[in-house]
NUDRENMAR-707891 format. One record per residue (C-alpha): chain; y, z, x; residue in one letter. Coordinates in Angstrom, 2 decimals, m for minus. Layout:
NUDRENMAR-707891
node unit A	Y Y	Z Z	X X	code A
...
This chain:
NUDRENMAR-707891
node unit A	Y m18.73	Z m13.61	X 4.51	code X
node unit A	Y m19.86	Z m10.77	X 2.77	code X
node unit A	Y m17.01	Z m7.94	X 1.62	code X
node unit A	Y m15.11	Z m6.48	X 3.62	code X
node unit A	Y m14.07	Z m2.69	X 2.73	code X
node unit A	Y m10.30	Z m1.31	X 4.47	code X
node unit A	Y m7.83	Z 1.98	X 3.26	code X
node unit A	Y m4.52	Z 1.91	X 2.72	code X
node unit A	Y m1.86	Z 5.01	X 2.62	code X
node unit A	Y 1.46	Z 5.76	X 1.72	code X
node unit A	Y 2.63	Z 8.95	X 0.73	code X
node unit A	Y 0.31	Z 10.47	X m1.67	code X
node unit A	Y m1.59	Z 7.47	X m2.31	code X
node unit A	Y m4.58	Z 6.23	X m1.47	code X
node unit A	Y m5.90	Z 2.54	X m1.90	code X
node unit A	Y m9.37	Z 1.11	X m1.56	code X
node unit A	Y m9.65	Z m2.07	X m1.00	code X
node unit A	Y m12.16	Z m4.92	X m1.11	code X
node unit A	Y m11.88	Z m8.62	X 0.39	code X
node unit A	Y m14.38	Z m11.04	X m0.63	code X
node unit A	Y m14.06	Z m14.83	X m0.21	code X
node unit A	Y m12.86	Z m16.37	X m3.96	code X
node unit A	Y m9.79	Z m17.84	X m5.73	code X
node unit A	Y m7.16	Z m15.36	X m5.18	code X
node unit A	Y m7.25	Z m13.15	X m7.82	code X
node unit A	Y m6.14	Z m9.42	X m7.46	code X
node unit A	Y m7.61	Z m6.51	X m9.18	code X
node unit A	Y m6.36	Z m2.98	X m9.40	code X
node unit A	Y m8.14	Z 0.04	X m11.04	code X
node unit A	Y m10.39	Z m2.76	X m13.11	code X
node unit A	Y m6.99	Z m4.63	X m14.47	code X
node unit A	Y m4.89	Z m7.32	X m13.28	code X
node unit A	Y m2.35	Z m6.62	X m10.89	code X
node unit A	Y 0.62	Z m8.21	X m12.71	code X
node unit A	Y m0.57	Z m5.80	X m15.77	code X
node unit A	Y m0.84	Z m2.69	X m13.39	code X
node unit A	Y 2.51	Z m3.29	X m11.50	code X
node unit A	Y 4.63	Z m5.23	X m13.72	code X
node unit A	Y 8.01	Z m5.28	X m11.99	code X
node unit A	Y 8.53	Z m8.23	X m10.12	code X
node unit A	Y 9.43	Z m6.64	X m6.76	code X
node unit A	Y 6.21	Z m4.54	X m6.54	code X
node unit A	Y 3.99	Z m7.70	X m7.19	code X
node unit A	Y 5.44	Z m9.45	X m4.48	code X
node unit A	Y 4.89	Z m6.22	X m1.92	code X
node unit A	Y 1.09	Z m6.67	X m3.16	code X
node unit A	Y 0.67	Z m10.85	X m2.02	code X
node unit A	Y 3.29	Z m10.12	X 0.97	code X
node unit A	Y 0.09	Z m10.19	X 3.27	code X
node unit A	Y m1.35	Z m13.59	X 2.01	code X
node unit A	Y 2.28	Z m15.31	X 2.05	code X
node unit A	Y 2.75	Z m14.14	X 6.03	code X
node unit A	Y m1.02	Z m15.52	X 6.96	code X
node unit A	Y m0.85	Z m18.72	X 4.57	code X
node unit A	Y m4.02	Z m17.41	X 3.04	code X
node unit A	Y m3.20	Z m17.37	X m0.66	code X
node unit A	Y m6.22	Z m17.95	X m3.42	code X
node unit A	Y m8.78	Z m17.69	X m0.32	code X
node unit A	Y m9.85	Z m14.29	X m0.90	code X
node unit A	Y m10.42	Z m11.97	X m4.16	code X
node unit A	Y m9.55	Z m8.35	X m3.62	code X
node unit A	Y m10.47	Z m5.60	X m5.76	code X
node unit A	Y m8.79	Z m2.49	X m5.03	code X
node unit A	Y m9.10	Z 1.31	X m6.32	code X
node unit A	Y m5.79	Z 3.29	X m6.30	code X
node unit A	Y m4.95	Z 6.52	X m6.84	code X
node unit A	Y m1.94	Z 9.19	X m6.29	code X
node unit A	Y 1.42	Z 9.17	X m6.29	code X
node unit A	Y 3.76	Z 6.89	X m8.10	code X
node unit A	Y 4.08	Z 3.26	X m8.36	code X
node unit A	Y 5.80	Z 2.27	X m5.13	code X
node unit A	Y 3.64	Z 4.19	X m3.30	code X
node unit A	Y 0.76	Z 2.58	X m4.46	code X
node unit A	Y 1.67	Z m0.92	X m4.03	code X
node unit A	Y 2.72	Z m0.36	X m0.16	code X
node unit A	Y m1.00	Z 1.14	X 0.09	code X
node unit A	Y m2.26	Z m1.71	X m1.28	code X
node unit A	Y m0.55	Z m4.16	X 1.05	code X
node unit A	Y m1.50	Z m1.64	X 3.85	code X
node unit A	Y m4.75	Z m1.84	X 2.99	code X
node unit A	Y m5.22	Z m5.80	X 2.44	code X
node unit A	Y m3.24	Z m6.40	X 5.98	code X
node unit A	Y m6.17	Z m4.47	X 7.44	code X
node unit A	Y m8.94	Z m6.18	X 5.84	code X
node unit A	Y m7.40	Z m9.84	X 6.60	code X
node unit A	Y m7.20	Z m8.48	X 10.20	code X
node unit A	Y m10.71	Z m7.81	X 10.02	code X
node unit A	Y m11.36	Z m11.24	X 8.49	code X
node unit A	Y m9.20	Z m12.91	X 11.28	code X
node unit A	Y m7.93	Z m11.18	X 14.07	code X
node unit A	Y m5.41	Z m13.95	X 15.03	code X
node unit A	Y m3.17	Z m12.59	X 11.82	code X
node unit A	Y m2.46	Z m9.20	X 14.07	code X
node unit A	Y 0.47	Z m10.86	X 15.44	code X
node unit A	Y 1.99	Z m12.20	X 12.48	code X
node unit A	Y 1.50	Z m8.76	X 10.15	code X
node unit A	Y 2.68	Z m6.60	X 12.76	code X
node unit A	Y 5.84	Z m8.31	X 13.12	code X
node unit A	Y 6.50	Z m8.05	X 9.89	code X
node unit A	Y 5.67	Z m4.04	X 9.90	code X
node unit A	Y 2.70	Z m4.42	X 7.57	code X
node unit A	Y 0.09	Z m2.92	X 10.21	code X
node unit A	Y 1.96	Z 0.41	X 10.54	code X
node unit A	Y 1.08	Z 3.30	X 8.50	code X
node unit A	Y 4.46	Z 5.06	X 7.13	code X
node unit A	Y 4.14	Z 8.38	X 8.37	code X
node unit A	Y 6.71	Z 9.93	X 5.45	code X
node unit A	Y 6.02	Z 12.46	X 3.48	code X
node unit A	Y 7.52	Z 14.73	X 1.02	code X
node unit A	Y 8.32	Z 17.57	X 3.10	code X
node unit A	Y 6.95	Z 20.72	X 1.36	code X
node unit A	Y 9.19	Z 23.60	X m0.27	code X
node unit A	Y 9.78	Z 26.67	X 1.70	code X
node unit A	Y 9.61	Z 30.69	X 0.24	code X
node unit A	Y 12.65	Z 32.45	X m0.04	code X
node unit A	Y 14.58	Z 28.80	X m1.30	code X
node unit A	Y 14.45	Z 27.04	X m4.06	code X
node unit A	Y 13.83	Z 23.89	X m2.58	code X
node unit A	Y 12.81	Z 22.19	X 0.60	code X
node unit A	Y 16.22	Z 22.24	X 2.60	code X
node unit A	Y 18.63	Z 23.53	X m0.27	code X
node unit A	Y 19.66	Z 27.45	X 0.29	code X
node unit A	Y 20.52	Z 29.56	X m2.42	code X
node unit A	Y 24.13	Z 30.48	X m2.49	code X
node unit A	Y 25.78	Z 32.41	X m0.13	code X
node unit A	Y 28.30	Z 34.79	X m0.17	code X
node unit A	Y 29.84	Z 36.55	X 2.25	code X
node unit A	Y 31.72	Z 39.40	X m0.30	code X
């Protein structure tokens, strides 16, 4: 199996990701993952995709990051390894998607319009 290249979104940020057979270890931006993301919750968004499939320590990912904040990155990271195990394995579809982990959350910071100082606030009105 040679290694298998997938993109993940969310928000702002974009991760590249790269699935190669190995022992299960997870690089991000040339670091460890649980040194890149050390909060407990974000680690486990990362590995949610080998958990579902039963497929942890098979593969080695290395993936390149960038944009937005934390939370946003770690979704696009699970986006993109969900991909690349569905390209490894196409019988894991069923089992991802139920989970929501194939979907690409559309959200986005909506932008700020002119004449208000921020996206949906108004400035003050007053009617004397």
């Amino acid at each position: 199996m040679e290694i298998i290249n997938t993109l993940g979104r969310r928000k702002t940020s974009v991760a590249r990701v790269y699935l190669k057979k190995g022992t299960g270890q997870v690089t991000v931006n040339k670091r460890d993952y649980k040194e890149a993301f050390p909060v407990a919750v974000l680690q486990a968004k990362i590995v949610q995709p080998f958990h579902l499939t039963e497929t942890v320590g098979q593969y080695d990912v290395v993936v390149n990051v960038a944009g937005g904040g934390v939370n946003g990155q770690a979704e696009a990271i699970r986006l993109g390894i969900s991909r690349a195990l569905v390209k490894v394995t196409e019988d894991m579809k069923p089992l991802l998607k139920a989970e929501g982990l194939m979907t690409r959350d559309p959200r986005m910071v909506e932008r700020k319009k002119p004449g208000q100082p921020k996206a949906r606030k108004k400035f003050q009105f007053s009617k004397r």
